[in-house]
C-alpha positions as CSV (number, residue, x, y, z in Angstrom):
1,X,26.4,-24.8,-15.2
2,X,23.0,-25.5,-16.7
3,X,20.4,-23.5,-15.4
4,X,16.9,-25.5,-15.0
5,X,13.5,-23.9,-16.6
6,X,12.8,-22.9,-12.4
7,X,15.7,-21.4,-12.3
8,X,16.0,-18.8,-15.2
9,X,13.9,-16.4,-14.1
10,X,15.6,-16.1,-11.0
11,X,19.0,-16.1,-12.7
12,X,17.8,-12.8,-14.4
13,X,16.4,-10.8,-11.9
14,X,19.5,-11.7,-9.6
15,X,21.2,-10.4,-12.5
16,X,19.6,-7.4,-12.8
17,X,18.8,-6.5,-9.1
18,X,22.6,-7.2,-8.2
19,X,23.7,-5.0,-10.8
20,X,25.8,-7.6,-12.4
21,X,24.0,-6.2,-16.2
22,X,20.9,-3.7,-16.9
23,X,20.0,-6.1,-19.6
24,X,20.3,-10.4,-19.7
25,X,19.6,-13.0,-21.7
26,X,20.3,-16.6,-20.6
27,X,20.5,-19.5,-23.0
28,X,20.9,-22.9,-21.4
29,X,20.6,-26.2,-23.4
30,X,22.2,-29.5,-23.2
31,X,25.3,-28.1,-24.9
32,X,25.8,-24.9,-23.7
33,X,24.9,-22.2,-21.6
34,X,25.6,-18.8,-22.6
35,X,24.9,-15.6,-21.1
36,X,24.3,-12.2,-23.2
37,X,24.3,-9.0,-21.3
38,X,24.7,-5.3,-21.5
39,X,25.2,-2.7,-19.1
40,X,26.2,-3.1,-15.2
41,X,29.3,-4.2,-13.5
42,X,29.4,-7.4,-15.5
43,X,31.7,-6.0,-17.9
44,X,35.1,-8.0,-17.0
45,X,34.5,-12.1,-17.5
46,X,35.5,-12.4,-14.0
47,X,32.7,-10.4,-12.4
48,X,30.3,-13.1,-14.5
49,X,32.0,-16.1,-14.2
50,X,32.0,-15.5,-10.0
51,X,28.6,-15.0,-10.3
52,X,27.9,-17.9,-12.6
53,X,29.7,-19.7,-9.9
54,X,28.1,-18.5,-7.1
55,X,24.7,-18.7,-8.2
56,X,25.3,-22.8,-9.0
57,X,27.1,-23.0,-5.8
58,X,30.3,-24.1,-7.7
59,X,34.3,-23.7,-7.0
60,X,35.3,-21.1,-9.5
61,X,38.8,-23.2,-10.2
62,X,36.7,-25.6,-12.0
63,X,35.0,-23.7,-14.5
64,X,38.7,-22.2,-15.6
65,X,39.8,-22.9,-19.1
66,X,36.5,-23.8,-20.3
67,X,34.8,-20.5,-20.9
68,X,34.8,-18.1,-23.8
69,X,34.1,-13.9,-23.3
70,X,33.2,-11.9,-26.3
71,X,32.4,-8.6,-26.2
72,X,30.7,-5.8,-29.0
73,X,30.5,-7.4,-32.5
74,X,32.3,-10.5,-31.6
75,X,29.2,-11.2,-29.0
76,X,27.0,-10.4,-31.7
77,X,29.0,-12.5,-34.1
78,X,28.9,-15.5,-31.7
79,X,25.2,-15.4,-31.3
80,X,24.1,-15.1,-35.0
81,X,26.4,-18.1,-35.5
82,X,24.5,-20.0,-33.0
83,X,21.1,-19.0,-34.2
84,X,22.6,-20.4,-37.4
85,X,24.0,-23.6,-36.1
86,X,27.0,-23.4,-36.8
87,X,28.2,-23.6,-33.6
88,X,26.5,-26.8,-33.4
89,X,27.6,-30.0,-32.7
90,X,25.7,-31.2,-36.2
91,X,26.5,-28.2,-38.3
92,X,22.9,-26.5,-39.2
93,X,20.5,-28.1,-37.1
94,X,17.6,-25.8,-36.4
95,X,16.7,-26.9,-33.1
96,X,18.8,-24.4,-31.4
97,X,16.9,-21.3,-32.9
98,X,13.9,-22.4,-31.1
99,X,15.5,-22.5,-28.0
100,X,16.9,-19.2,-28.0
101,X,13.9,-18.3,-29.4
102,X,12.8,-19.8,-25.7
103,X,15.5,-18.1,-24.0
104,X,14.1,-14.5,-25.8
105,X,10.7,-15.0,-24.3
106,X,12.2,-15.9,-20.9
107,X,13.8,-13.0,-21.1
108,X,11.1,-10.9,-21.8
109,X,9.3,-12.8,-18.8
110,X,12.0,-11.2,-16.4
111,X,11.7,-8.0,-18.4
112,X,15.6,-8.2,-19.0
113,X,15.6,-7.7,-22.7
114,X,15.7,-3.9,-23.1
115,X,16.4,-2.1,-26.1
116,X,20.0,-3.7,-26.9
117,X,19.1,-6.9,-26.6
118,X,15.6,-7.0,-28.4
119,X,17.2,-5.3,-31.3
120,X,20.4,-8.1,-31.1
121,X,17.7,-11.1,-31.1
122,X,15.4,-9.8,-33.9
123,X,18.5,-9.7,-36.0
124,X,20.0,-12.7,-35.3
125,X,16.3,-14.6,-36.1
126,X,16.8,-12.2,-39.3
127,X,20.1,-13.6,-39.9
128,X,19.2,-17.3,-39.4
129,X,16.1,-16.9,-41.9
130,X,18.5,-15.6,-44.3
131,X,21.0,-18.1,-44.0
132,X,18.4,-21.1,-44.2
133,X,17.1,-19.4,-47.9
134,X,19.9,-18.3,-49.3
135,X,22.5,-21.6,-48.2
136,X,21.9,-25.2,-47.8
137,X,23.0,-25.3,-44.6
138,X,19.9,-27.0,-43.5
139,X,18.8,-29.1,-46.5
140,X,21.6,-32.1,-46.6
141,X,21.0,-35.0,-44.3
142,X,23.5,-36.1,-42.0
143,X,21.6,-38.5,-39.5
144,X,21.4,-42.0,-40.3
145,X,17.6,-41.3,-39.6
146,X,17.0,-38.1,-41.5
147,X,18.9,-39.8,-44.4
148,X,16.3,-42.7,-44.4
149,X,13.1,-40.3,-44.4
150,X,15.0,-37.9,-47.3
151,X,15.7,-41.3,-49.5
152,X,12.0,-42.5,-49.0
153,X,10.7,-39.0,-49.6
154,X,13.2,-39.2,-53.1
155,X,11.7,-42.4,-54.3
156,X,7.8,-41.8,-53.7
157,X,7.9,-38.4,-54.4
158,X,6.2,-37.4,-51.0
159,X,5.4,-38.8,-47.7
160,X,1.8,-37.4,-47.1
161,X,-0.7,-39.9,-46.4
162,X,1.9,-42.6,-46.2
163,X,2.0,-45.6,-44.1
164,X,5.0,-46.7,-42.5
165,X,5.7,-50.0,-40.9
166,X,8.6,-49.7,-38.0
167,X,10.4,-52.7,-37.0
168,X,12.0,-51.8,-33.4
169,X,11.7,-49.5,-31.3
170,X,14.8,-48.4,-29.8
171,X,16.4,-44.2,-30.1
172,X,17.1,-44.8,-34.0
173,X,13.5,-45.9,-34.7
174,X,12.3,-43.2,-32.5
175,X,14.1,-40.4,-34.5
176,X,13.1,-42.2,-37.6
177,X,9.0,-42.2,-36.5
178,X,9.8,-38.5,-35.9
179,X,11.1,-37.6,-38.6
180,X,8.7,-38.9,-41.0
181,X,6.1,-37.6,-39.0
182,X,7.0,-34.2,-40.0
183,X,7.2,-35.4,-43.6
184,X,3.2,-36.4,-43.3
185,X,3.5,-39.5,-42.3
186,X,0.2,-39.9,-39.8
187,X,0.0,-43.8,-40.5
188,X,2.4,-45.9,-38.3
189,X,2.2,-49.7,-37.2
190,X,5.0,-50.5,-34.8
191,X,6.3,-54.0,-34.8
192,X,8.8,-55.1,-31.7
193,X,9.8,-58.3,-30.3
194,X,9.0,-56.3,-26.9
195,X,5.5,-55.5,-26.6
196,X,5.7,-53.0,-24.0
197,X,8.4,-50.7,-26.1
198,X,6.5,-51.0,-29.4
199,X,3.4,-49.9,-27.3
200,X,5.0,-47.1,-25.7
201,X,6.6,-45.6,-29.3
202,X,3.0,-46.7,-31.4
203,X,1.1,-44.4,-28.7
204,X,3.8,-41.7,-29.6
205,X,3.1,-41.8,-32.9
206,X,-0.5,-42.5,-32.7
207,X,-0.3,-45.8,-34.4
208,X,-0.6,-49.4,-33.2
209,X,1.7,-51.8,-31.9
210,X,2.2,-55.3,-33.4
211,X,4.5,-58.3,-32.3
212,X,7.3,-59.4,-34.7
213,X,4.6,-62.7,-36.1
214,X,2.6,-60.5,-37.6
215,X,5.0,-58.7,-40.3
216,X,4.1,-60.6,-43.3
217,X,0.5,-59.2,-43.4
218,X,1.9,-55.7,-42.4
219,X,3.8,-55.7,-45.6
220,X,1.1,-55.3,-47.9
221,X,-0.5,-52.2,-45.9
222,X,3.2,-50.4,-45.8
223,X,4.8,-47.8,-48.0
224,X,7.6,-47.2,-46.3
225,X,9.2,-50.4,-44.1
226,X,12.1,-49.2,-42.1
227,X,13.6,-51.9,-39.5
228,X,16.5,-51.8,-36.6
229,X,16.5,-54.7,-34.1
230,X,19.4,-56.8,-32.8
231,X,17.8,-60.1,-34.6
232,X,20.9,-62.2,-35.6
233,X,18.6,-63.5,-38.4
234,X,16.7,-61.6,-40.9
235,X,12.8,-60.7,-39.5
236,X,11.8,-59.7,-43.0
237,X,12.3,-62.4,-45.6
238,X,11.7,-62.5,-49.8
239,X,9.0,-64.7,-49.3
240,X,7.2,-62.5,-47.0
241,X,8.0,-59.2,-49.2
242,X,7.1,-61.4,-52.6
243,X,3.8,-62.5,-51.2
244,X,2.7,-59.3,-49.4
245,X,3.5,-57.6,-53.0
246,X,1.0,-60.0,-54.6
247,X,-1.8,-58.8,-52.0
248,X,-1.2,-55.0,-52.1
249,X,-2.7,-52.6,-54.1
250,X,-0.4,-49.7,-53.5
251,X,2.5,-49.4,-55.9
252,X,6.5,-48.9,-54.7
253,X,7.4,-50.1,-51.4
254,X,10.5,-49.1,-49.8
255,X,12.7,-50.7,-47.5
256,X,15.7,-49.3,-45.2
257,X,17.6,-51.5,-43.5
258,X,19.3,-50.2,-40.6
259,X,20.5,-53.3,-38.5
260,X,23.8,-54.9,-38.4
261,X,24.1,-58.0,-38.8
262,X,20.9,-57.3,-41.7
263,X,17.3,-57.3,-40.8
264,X,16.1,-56.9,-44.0
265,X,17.2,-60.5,-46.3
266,X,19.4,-59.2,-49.3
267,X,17.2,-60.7,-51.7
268,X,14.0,-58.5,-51.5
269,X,16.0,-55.8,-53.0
270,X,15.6,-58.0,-56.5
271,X,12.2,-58.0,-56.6
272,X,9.8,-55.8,-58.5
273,X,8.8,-52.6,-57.5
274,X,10.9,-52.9,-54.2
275,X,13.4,-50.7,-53.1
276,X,16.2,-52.0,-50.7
277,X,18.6,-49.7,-48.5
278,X,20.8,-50.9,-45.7
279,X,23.0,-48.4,-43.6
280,X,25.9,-48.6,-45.5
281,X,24.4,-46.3,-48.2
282,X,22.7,-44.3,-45.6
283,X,26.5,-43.8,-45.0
284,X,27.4,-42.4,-48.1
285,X,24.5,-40.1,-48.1
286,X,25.4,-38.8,-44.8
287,X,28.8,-38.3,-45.1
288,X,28.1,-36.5,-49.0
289,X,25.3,-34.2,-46.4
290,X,28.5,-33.3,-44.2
291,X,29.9,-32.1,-46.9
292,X,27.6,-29.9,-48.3
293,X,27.1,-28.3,-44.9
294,X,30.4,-27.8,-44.5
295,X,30.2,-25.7,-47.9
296,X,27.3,-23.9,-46.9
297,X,29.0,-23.2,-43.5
298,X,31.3,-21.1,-45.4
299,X,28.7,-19.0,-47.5
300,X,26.8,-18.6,-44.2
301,X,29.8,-17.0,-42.6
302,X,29.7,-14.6,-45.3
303,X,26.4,-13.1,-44.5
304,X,27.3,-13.4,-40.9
305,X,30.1,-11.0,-41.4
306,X,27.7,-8.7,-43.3
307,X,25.2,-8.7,-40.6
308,X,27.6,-7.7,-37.7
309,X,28.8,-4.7,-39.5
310,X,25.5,-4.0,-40.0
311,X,24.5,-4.4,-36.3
312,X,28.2,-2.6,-35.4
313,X,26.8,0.5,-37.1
314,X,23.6,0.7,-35.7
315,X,24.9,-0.1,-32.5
316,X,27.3,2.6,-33.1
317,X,24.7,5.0,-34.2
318,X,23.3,4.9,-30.8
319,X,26.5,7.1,-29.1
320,X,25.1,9.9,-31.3
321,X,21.4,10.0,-30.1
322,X,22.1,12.4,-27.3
323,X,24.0,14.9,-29.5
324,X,21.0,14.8,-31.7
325,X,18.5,15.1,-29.3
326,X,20.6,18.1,-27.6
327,X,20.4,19.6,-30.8
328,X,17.0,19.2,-31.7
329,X,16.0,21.0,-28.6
330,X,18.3,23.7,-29.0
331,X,17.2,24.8,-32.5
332,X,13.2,24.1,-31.0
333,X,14.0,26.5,-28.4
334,X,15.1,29.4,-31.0
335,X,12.3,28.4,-33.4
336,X,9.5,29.2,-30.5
337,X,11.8,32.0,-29.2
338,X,11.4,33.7,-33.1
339,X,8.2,32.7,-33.4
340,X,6.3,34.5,-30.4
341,X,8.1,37.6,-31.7
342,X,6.9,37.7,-35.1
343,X,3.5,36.4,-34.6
344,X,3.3,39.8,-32.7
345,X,3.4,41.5,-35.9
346,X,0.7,39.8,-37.6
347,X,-1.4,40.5,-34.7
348,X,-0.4,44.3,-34.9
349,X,-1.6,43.7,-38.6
350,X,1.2,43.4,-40.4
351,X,1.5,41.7,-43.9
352,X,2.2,38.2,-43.0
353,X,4.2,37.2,-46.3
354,X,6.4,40.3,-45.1
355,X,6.3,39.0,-41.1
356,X,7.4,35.1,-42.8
357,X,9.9,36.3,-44.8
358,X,11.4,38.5,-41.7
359,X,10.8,35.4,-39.6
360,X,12.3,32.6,-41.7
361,X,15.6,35.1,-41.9
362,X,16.0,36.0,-38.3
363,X,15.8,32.4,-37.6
364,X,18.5,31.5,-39.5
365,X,20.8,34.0,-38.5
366,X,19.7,32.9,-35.2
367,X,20.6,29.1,-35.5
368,X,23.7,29.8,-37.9
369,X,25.0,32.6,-35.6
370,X,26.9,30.4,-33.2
371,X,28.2,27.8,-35.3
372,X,29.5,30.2,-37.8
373,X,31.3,32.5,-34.8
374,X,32.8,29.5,-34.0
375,X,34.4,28.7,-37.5
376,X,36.2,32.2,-37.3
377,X,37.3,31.5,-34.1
378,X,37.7,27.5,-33.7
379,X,38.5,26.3,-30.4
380,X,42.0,24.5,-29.5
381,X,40.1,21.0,-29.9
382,X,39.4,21.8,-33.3
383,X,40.8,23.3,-36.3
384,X,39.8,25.3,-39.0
385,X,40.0,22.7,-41.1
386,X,38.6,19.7,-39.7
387,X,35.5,22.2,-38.6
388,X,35.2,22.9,-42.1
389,X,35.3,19.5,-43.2
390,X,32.9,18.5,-41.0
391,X,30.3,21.0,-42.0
392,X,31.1,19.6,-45.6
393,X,30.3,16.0,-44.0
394,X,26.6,17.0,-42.1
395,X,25.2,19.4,-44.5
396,X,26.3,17.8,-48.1
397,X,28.0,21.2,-48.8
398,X,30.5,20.0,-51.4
399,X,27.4,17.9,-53.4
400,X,25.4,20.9,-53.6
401,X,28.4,23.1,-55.0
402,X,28.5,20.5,-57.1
């Protein structure tokens, strides 16, 4: 059911031109794909799902059981949860505000965002932003690789204008050189027993790529050393760590070692100013992040709940703008009616504090005239009493007796 990036605008307009919703918004990532509408025919989940279905050119049986339909706040609930990641598969990761941040330009592409919609997105980004400052949702680590970058960030205080020495170069490593990237890191030396991987993931970085011989003299250049291969022996020893710290003129260095069996010999963890970490305590950090996320989780649902009443009521507020309207142009149209008759009189010469005075009554006999006719007589759909009580309500009558 994932749309591809071809594919999306097309999926809109079909949308829109069949008359399936007057507004759309698709989110498709490689965990989900979502659709939030308003307006059209679209309003049963059957009428979507077939066109889901047809649009993919897929049986309907198979899709069955493994939707979900919200509708009104519960929509709006779903999607601020989302932006928020808690919907996620890792609880708080912020990739998935970007990508509906994706979908919402997409969207605006296909002009299918109308009024509803843009409103619904700028408040969920409002409600994310919130959520990442007032929780933690987002600050406890709970990939192995995060975990590493936050623990060398801990111990030296900050990763700018670090160097970091990579030993592999397979998925973990490449997570790793990403996330210290975006901790400053703009040094990297890549060292792999295969030339052609360590190549590919040093040009990603914009570092160089070294073979596996050459570690010892890479020691004393590195601040942070983190090292994943499937070595059955140790590729950095004490003796290369003791005599690289001899050579080096930088202070700390910091190891993580995330191979099993070890990469990393036990041993270098004893020496001076050299700081040792294998995966096991990456572990404990990780599973300790888990937890605090799933403590923030709660919080964050808090101000979720907040923020779809708040949307419920403006939403809500949006039944009334034709009354309004109705009834701005009625009292417009007996505020021009009065007024060409009066400004007759000060043409004729009249004293115009005598012609305002005249003209501010007669218009509110004029406006007050129909309403109050209809209090002395209410209508079958209305009482006396709930007429009266609203007047209370829209003009503040009971406050100002007060």
């Amino acid at each position: 059911m994932a749309f591809s990036p071809e594919g999306l605008l097309l999926a809109h307009r079909d949308l829109l031109s069949k008359g399936v919703a007057k507004e759309v918004l698709i989110l498709s990532t490689c965990n989900r794909t979502e659709i939030y509408y308003h307006g059209g025919c679209g309003g049963h989940a059957d009428i979507m799902q077939s066109w889901l279905c047809d649009f993919h050119g897929v049986d309907q049986r198979l899709l069955a059981g493994h939707g979900y339909f919200h509708v009104q706040d519960e929509a709006a609930r779903h999607l601020f949860r989302v932006s928020c990641g808690l919907d996620s598969m890792i609880v708080g990761e912020p990739q998935i505000l970007g990508q509906i941040k994706d979908a919402y330009q997409i969207a605006a592409d296909a002009a299918s965002a109308g009024p509803l919609l843009n409103r619904l997105l700028h408040w969920a980004f409002r409600v994310a932003k919130r959520v990442r400052s007032e929780t933690a949702i987002g600050s406890a680590p709970v990939s192995i690789a995060y975990a590493a970058v936050s623990l060398s960030k801990q111990l030296l205080g900050t990763l700018e204008d670090k160097e970091a020495l990579l030993i592999g170069a397979g998925e973990t490593m490449e997570l790793v050189a990403t996330h210290l990237r975006e901790h400053g890191v703009k040094r990297f030396a890549v060292a792999n027993r295969t030339p052609e991987r360590g190549q590919q993931l040093a040009q990603r970085m914009d570092g160089a790529a070294f073979s596996l011989s050459q570690i010892p003299e890479l020691l004393a250049q590195a601040d942070v050393v983190v090292s994943s291969t499937a070595s059955p022996l140790p590729v950095v020893t004490a003796a290369a760590v003791a005599e690289a710290m001899t050579r080096r003129r930088k202070g700390e260095l910091m190891l993580v070692d995330l191979a099993v069996p070890r990469d990393i010999a036990p041993e270098v963890g004893k020496l001076a100013n050299c700081y040792l970490y294998t995966i096991d305590d990456l572990n404990d950090i990780t599973q300790a992040g888990l937890r605090a996320r799933r403590e923030a989780a709660l919080e964050a649902e808090g101000i979720i709940a907040e923020e779809v009443a708040g949307f419920q009521q403006w939403r809500e507020s949006l039944d009334v703008v034709p009354a309004i309207r109705r009834l701005r142009e009625h009292v417009e149209g007996s505020r021009k009616d009065e007024l060409q008759r009066f400004l007759r009189y000060i043409e004729l010469g009249q004293d115009p504090r005598v012609v305002l005075d005249a003209f501010s009554k007669a218009l509110i006999n004029k406006i007050l005239h129909e309403p109050i006719a209809t209090l002395r007589q209410p209508c079958q759909e209305a009482t006396s009493e709930n007429l009266v009580a609203a007047l209370d309500i829209l003009f503040h009558l009971s406050d100002a007796e007060g």
